[in-house]
N, C-alpha and C positions, 0 to 999 in steps of 0.2 A: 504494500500500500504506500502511496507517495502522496506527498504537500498536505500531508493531516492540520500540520497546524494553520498555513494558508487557506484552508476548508472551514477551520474552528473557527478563523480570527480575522477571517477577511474574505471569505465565500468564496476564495477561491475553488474550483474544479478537484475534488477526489478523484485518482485513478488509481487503479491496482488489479488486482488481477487475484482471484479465489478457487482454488481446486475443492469442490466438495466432494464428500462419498456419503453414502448412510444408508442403512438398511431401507427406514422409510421416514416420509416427508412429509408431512399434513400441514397441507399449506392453506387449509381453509382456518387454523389456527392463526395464522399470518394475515393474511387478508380480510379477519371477522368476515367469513363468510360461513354462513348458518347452515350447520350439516342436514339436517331435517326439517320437515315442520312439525308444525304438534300432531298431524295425523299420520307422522312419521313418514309421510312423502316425501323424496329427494326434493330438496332446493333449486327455485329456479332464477340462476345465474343471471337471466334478462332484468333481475325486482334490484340490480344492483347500482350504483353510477360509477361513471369514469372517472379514474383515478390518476391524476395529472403527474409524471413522471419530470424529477429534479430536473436543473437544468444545470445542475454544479455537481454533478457525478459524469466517469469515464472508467469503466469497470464493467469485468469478462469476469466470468461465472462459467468455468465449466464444472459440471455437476457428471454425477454417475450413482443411483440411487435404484434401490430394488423394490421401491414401491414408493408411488408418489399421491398424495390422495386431494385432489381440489373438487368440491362440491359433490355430486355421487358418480365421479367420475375417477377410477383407480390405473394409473398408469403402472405397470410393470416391468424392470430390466430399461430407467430408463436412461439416455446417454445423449447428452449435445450441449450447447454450449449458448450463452447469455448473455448479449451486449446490452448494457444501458450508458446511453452515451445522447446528447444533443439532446433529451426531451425524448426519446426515444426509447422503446425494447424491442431488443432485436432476437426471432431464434434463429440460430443458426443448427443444422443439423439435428433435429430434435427426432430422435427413433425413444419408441415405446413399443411395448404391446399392451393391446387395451382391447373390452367388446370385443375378446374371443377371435381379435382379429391381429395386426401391425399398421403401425402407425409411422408415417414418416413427414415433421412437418419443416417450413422454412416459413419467417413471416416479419415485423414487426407493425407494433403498435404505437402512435407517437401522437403528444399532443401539443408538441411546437406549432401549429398553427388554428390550433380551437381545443381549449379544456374541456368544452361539454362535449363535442363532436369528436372523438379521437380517428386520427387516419388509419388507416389499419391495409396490410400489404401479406395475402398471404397466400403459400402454395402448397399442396398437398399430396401423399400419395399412400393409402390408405388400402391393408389385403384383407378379403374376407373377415367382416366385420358381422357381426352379428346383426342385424337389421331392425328388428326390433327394439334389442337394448341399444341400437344407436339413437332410433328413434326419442328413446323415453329419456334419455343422459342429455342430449341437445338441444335447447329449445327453437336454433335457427334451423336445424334442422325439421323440427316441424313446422317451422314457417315457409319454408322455401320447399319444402319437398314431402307434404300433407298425406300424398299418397303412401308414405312409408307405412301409417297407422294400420293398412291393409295390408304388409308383404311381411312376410315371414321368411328365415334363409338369411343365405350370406351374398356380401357384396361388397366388390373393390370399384374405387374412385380416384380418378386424379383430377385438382381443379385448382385453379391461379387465379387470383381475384383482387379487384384493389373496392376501395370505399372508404366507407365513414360509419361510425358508429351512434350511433340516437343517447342520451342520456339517460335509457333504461339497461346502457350496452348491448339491446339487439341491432343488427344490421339494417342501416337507411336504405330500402330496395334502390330505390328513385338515384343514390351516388355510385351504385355495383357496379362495375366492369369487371368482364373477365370471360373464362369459359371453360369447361372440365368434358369428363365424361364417368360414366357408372355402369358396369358392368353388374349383374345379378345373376352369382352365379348359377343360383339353384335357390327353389322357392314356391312361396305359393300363396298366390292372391285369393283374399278372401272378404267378402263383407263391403265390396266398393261397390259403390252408390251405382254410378253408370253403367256397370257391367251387369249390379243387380237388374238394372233397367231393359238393358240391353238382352239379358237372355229368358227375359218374363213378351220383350215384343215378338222376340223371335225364335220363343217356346222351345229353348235348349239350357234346359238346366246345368249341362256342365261348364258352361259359362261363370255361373257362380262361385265354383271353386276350381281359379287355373292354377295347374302346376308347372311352371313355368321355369326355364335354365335355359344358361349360356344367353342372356339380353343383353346388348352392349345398347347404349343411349348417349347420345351429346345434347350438351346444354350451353347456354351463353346467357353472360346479366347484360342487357342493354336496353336504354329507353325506359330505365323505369322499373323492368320484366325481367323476371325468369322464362327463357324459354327453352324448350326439352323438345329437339328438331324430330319430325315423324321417325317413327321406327317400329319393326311389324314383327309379329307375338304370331307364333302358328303352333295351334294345340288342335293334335289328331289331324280333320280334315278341314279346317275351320283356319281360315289367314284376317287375322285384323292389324289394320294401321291406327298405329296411338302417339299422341301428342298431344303437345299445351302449353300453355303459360301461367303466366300468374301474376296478375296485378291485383284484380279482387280474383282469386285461385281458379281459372277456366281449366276444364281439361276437355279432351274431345275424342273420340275411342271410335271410328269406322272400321265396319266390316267390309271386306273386300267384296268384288264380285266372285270369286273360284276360286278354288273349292270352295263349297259349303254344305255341310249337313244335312241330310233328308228333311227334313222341318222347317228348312228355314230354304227351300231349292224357291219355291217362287215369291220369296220376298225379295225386294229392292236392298240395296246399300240403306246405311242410315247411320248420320251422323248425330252424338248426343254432349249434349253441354253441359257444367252443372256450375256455378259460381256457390264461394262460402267463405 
């Protein structure tokens, strides 16, 4: 550590440099962040604000810890490294394993130019993830990607995104840029609205519960939108094309012309919409 006393005595800039190790890290001790609520539900990260980073610190943090726990979110074997430097944090090479899956992130968070809005710059790449308990751990995640509440199974993603953050810390959709993609690997759709809809017009019940693998999907945030470009789901004899966006959450699920199932041989295409 170097200029402690120009830090003390005169605001000059702290730098130094911290090797940590440790079994485990409970860093929701650190950040007063609330492990449960009273009905013992994980805590949701979004009820929190932005927390304006010094601007008289210059200090690297590599860390290497066997269990790290922020909100009800448990990192395991985790390894990379931590710039706070200019008003900024920075991760540099952050590998975990977490949600039964791997985790590899890069990113920071800076609020040199707005303490309520902090900028945030970050890219991802993410294996076989539980889908579910991802859902239920990330609240952006169920903002940005609703359908998850329906899928069950694992799933890898990679995604680069730059923006701003709201003063409740969830993501301002309207500043997103960027664009990923999500593969699902294996799974199965259950209990969604449209498809319910969809396989009650055109009297094929296995519609309602697809089992679904190997689905790659691309997405990009622009204008505002999440949008999740067409990409076609073929279960048995039956080919559909699915997409959407999300400003108020549109999705839109068409069946092809052919193949298609005895039940449904002289019905037309139909496309269905739902906002929520």
């Amino acid at each position: 550590m170097n200029n402690l006393l120009a830090y003390l005595f005169r605001n000059s800039a702290l730098n130094g440099r911290l090797a940590l190790q440790a079994d485990q890290i409970n860093l929701n001790k650190w950040m007063g962040t609330p492990e449960a609520t009273d009905a013992g539900k994980p805590a949701d990260t979004a009820s929190g604000e932005p927390f304006a980073v010094p601007n008289n610190l210059d200090f690297t943090l590599q860390a290497q810890a066997g269990k790290v726990l922020y909100d009800n979110l448990a990192l395991n074997n985790l390894n990379g490294t931590l710039l706070v430097r200019d008003e900024a944090v920075i991760m540099k090479d952050i590998k975990a394993n977490a949600l039964q899956g791997t985790m590899e992130i890069d990113g920071s968070y800076s609020t040199k130019n707005d303490k309520d809005h902090p900028d945030i710059n970050i890219s991802y790449d993410v294996k076989e993830l539980d889908v579910q308990e991802t859902f239920k751990t990330f609240n952006t995640v169920q903002k940005l990607m609703p359908i998850a509440q329906f899928l069950s199974g694992k799933m890898s993603s990679q995604m680069t995104m730059t923006g701003k953050l709201g003063k409740d810390m969830s993501p301002q959709l309207n500043t997103l840029s960027g664009d990923g993609n999500l593969l699902l690997i294996q799974g199965f759709l259950k209990k969604f609205a449209p498809m319910d809809q969809l396989a009650n017009q055109l009297n094929v019940s296995a519609l309602k519960d697809i089992s679904i693998r190997d689905i790659k999907n691309y997405f990009a945030f622009q204008n505002g939108r999440m949008t999740v470009n067409p990409f076609r789901v073929k279960m048995n004899n039956f080919n559909m094309l699915i997409g959407g966006s999300t400003a108020s959450i549109k999705r839109w699920i068409t069946p092809c012309n052919s193949p298609c199932p005895a039940p449904c041989w002289a019905r037309r295409p139909q496309a269905l919409s739902t906002t929520s």
